[in-house]
Every structure is written in C-alpha cells, then in structure tokens.
N, C-alpha and C positions, 0 to 999 in steps of 0.2 A: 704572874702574880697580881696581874690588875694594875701595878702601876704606871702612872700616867707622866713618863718623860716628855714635856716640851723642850728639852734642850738637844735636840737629834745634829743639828745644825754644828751646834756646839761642838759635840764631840768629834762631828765631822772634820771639821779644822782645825782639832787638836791632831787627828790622824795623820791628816794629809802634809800640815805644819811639819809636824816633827820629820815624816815621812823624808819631806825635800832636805831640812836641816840633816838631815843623816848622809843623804845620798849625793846631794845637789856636788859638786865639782868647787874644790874651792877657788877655783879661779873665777866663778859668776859673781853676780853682783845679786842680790847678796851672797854671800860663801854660804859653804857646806864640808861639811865634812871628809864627802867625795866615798863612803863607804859603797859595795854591793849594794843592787837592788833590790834582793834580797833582804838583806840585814834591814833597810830600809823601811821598808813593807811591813817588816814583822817588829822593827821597833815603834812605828804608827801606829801597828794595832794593838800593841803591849801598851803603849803611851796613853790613848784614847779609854781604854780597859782599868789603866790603873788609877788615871782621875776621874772616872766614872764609880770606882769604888771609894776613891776616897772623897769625892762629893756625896757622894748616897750615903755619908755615915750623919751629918747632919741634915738631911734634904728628907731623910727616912723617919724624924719624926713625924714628918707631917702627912696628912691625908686627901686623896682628891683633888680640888681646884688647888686648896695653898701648895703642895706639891706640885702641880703643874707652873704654877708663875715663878716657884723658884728656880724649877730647871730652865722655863725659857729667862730668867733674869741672868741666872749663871752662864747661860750660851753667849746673851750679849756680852757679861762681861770678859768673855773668850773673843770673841771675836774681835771688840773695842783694841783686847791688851796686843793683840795681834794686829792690829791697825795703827798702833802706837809710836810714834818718831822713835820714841825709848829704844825699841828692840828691830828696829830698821835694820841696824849692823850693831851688833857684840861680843864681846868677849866672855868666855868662859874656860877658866884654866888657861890661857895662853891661845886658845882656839877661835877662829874669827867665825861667828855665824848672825844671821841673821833672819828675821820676814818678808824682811820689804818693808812691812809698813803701806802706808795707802796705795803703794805700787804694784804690791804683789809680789812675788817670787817666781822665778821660772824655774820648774819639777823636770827631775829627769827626764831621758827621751823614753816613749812607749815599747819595753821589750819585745813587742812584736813585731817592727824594726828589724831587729835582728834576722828576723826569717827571710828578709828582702834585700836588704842594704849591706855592701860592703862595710862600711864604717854609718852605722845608726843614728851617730850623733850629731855627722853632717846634715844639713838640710838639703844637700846635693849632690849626695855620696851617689856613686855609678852603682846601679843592682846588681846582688852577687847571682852565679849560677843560677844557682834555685829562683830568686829573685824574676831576672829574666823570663826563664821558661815558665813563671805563672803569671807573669804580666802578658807575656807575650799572647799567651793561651787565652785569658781575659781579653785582650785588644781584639782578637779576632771578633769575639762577640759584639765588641761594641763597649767596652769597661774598663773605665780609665783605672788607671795605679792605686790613684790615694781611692777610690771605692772596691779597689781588694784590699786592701790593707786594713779599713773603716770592717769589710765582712768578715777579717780575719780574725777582730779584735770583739767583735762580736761573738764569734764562735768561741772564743778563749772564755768568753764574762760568761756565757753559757752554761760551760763547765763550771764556774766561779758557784755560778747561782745553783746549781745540780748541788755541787758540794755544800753549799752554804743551807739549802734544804734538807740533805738528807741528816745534816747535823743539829737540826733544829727538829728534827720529827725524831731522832734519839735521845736527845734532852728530854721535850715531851714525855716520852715514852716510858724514860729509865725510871727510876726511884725517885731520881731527884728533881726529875720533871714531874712526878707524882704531888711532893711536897708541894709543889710550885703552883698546881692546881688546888689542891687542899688549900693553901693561902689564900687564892684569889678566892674562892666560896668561902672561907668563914676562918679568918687568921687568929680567931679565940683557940678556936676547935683545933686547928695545927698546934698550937702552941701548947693546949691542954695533953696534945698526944706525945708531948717530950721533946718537938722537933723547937728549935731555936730559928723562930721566924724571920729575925734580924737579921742573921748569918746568912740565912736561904737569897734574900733581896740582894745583901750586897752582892752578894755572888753573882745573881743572875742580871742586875744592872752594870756589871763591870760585863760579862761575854754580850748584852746589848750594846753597850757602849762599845767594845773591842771591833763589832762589827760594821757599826756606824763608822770608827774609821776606816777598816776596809773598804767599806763603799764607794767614801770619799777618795781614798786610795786611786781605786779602779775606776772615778770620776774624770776625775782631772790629772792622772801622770800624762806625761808628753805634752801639757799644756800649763797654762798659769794658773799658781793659787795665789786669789784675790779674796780679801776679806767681803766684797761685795756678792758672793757665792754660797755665803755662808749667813746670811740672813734670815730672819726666823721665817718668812714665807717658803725656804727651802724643808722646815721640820713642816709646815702645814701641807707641802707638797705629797711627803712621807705618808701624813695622817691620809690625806683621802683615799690614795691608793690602799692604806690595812684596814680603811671605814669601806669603801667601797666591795673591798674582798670580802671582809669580815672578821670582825677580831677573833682571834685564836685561832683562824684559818690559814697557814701555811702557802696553801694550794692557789686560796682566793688570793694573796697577797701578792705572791708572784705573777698574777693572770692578769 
C-alpha cells in the first residue's frame, strides 16, 4: 500500500516480549508463564499483529514522512516501556511476570535443541541417540557440535523464509493483494471503486506487523531479549536490505 513503517524495531519487541512472557519458566527471573513454545510463538505474533492494527488506526491519518516519524516515535516508546523499572517484575491477575527491564530477559531454549539433547534445557545435557550419531558423523569432518546445531537452525529459518514467501506472493496476488496495489497508485481511485481504503491498511499493517514479530521470534529465542536489540538502527537495518532488493520485490528482499 505504500505505507512507510519506521517502527519495525518496535513491533519486534513486542513479539519477542510477549513471546518469552508466555513461555519463559516461572521459575527465572524474570517469570513467565511457562506455556508451550508453541502457544508462545503464536501468541508474539498475535500480540505484535494486534498492536500494529490498533496503532495504525490513528498513525493512518497521516501521510509520508509524518507517518514515518510517528511509527519510529512509537517503536521508542515500546521499547523505553520495556526498558522500564515499572515492569521489570509484575503482577497481573495473581500471576508473576515480567521484562527485565535494562537487563533483559532470558527466552526459552531453541527447539532445535530438541533434535540433539537429552534434556534441551540443560546447558550440559549428554546428546540423545540421534544427537550422538550426527555429531559424531560431523566430528569426523572436522565440525564441532554447536556448528551443527548453528546449520540445523538454519535449515529450519529456510523453511520459515520459503513459507513466509510464498504467503506474501498469495496476498500479492489474490484480490486483496490487488486492492492493495490499487492503494498504493492512486487511494482516490481505490476508494472511488467502493473499496474501504482504511480497512485494507489496517489490515495489511497488522500481517506486516504479525510478521515483524515472527522475525524477532526466530532472532533471538534460545538467547537474551534486550531492549538494546531493538533500537531504531535495527528498522534501518530492515530498510536497506528491501531498498537494496527493491520495493515490492519479494525475491529481491529475501536475496
């Protein structure tokens, strides 16, 4: 649709936030919930998706640069409120959670874990079966552990990214990726043909944002989310990579 989110950063660490508060073990510091990683994952990217539509109801009147400075002003103040003594450790309904605050929180361990390790959540759990006979296989070569584990997890975001493409070249494509382009050339012209140009934005800025928590997601699990991670030189990082590809190249962006 042409619109111009600087706040990528932002909804990043609303993803990944929520993500750990879901899942994190209530016995760390700060607590969690201790849910699936699952549930987890898909409550991040619900979380990221639904404040990305309910920001874009007033962020939507405006156009261009003023839209740009309010998304990156709204990212700082995400990330600030997450950096905040306030919400360090809280309560909610009787339930202890927390951020960390300027410390950061520790996210669950990386499911990938699982394919190797007896117990994943050790940092020194003995390799199960399978585990063994591909490390073993690798050591021959010359390839230590944690760089099959580093390729495994690669191979998995692979898949992520395949999926995460082919769902964004269906949107494109369908009707409502239609509208969406019709927006971006001429939102008089959209609106005049009966389509509700409003409704189209929110929309498609809440599955931008959904995805930017994914990202973040798939960033940082099995390691620390720090508010220092989520600085706005992380949404410029973004930009070059779909400046360099090419806007509304899919192809380019991923390359």
């Amino acid at each position: 649709t042409g619109l111009f989110n600087l706040g990528v950063a932002g909804f990043m660490a609303i993803g990944v936030y929520t993500m750990g508060m879901l899942s994190t073990a209530p016995t760390t510091n700060p607590p969690g919930l201790g849910l699936p990683l699952p549930i987890g994952i898909l409550g991040g990217v619900l979380a990221a998706g639904l404040v990305g539509a309910v920001a874009s109801l007033p962020a939507l009147r405006l156009r261009g640069d003023y839209l740009a400075i309010v998304t990156l002003a709204f990212s700082e103040i995400v990330r600030l409120t997450y950096r905040s003594p306030v919400f360090e450790t809280f309560s909610v309904a009787g339930l202890s959670l927390g951020t960390g605050g300027s410390t950061g929180m520790s996210l669950p361990t990386n499911p990938i874990r699982m394919l190797f390790y007896e117990n994943p959540q050790a940092v020194t759990s003995p390799p199960s079966a399978f585990g063994e006979a591909v490390f073993g296989t690798f050591e021959a070569l010359g390839v230590r552990a944690p760089v099959v584990e580093g390729m495994a997890y690669a191979i998995a975001l692979l898949f992520v990214v395949a999926g995460v493409y082919v769902l964004l070249r269906r949107v494109g494509n369908s009707p409502f990726g239609r509208v969406l382009k019709a927006i971006r050339e001429d939102e008089t012209v959209a609106g005049a043909l009966g389509k509700d140009t409003r409704l189209f934005k929110v929309k498609v800025f809440a599955l931008g944002c959904g995805l930017m928590g994914l990202a973040a997601i798939l960033w940082r699990i099995g390691g620390l989310a720090s508010t220092e991670d989520f600085r706005p030189i992380t949404t410029f990082y973004v930009f070059v990579a779909l400046i360099i590809g090419g806007a509304g190249s899919n192809t380019g962006s991923v390359v």
